[in-house]
N, C-alpha and C positions, 0 to 999 in steps of 0.2 A: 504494500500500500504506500502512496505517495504519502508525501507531509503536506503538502496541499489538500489532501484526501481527508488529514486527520486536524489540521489547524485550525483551530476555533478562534473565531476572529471574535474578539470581545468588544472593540468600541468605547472603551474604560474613558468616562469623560463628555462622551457627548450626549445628546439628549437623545429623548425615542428615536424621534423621528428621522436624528441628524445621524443615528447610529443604523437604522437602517437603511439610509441612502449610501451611508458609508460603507454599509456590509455590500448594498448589491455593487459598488464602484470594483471593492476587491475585488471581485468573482469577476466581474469585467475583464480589470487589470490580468487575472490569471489568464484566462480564454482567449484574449488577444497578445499577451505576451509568456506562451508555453514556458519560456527559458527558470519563471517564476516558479520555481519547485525546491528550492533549499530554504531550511529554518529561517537560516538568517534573512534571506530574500525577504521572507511572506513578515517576517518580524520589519523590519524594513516599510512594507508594503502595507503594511498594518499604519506604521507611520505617518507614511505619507498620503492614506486617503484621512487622518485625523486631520492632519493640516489641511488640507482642501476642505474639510467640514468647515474647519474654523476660518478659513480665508471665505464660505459662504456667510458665515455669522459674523464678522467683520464688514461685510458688503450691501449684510442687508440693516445690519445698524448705520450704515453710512447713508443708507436709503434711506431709513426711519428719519435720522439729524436732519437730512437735507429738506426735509419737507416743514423743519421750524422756519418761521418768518425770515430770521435775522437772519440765519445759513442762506436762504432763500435771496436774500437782497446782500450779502456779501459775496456768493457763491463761491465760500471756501468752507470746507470740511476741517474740521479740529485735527492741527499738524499732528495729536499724538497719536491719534486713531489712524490715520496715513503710514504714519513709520511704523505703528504695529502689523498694518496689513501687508507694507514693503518687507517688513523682516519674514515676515509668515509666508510671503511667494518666495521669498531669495531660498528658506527652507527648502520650500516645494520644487523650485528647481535643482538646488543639491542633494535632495533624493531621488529625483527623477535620474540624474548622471548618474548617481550611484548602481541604480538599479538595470538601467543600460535602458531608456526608453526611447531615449533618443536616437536609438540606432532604427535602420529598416526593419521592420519585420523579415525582407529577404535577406536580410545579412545574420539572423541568427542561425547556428550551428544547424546543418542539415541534418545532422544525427538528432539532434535534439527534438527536431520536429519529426522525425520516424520516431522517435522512442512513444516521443506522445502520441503519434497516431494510433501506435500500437497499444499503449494504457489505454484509451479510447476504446478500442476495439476489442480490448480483453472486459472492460464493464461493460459493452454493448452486448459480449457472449453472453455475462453473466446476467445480467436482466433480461436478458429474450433466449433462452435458454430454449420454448420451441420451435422456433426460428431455425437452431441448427440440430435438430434432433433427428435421428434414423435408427432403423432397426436391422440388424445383419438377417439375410435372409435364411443364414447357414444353422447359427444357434440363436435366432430371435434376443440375443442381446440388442438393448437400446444402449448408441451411444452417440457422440455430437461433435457434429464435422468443424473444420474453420469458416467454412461456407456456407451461407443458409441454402434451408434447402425449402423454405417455402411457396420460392417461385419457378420448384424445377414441376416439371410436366411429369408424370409420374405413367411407367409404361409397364403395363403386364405381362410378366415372360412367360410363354407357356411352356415354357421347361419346369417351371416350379408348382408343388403341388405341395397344398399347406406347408408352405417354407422349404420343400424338400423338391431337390435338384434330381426332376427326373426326366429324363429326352426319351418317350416314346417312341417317335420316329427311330431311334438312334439303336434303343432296347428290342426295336422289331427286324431292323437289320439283322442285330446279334443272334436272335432266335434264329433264322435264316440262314447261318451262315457265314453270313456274307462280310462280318466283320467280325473280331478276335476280341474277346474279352479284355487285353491289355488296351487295344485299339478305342476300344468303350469307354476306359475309364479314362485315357489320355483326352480325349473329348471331352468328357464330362470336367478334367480335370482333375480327377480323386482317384483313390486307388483302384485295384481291384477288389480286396476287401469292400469296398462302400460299392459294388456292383452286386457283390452276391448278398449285402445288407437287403438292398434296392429291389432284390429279385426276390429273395422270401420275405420279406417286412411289408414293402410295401404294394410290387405288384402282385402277391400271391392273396395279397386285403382285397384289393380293385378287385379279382379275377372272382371270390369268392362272394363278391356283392353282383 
């Protein structure tokens, strides 16, 4: 399991609402920047969506100010409400380096975006589990491919009878003649033991109904 899988992003500090914007920001942040997968990163990242909350709450107190009279007819904002909001973005951009966002999303490690598609694709097994689900036809075990198999076209062999591999045509030759018992089973695949099963098990049940 990843630590992104298991990192509880706690918000310690802001308020409901601002703690929720800030949770969904993270899960953003990860989805668009894969690379985001070590402790430290997501601790980091934790960080700096708190600054971004609080560089909103800065912005929107500066909105509330602006709308007093006096603000109104000076049209300057309180210099210390300014310098808090400039030191709170200069933060916001020395995490953002830190954390590499600034780079392309094509320039991160190619590996690193296979490994994730691959995490992706191993929770997608595991949540749609009948998706890749099949049954052997030999021992009716159920077990589950890398590929689904829900949108394969699915085609009846008439070699098979209740799970069991058996070529009539192939068995009426044999009786005739006209092909070798070793001959029989190399076609079928199986030995010659699982011909003379095939001969008293099961076509001697048929011949008896």
């Amino acid at each position: 399991m990843e630590n992104k899988d298991i990192y509880e992003f706690t918000g310690t500090g802001l308020t409901v609402s601002e703690k929720n914007l800030a949770k969904k920001r993270f899960s953003d942040y990860i989805l668009v920047y894969p690379h985001l997968n070590k402790l430290s990163l997501l601790q980091l990242l934790e960080e700096l969506v708190f600054l971004e909350a609080i560089s909103t709450r800065y912005k929107n107190k500066i909105a509330k100010i602006s709308k007093n009279k006096q603000v109104k007819e000076s049209g300057v904002v309180p210099a210390n409400l300014m310098r808090e909001l400039g030191d709170n973005t200069k933060q916001i951009l020395e995490l953002k380096e830190k954390l590499g966002l600034f780079e392309s999303k094509d320039k991160i490690d190619a590996f690193t975006d296979v490994e994730n598609l691959k995490r992706k694709s191993e929770i997608y097994r595991k949540e749609h589990p009948l998706s890749f689900k099949t049954t052997c036809p030999f021992c009716s075990k159920i077990y589950f491919l890398k590929r689904k198999t829900e949108n394969y076209e699915p085609h009846v062999s008439p070699f098979f009878e209740n799970k069991i591999l058996v070529n009539r045509p192939l068995f009426r030759l044999y009786h005739e003649g006209k092909i070798t018992k070793q001959e029989i089973a190399e076609a079928h695949g199986t030995s010659e033991d699982y011909i003379d099963w095939v001969e008293e098990e099961i076509l001697k049940i048929k011949k008896s109904k």
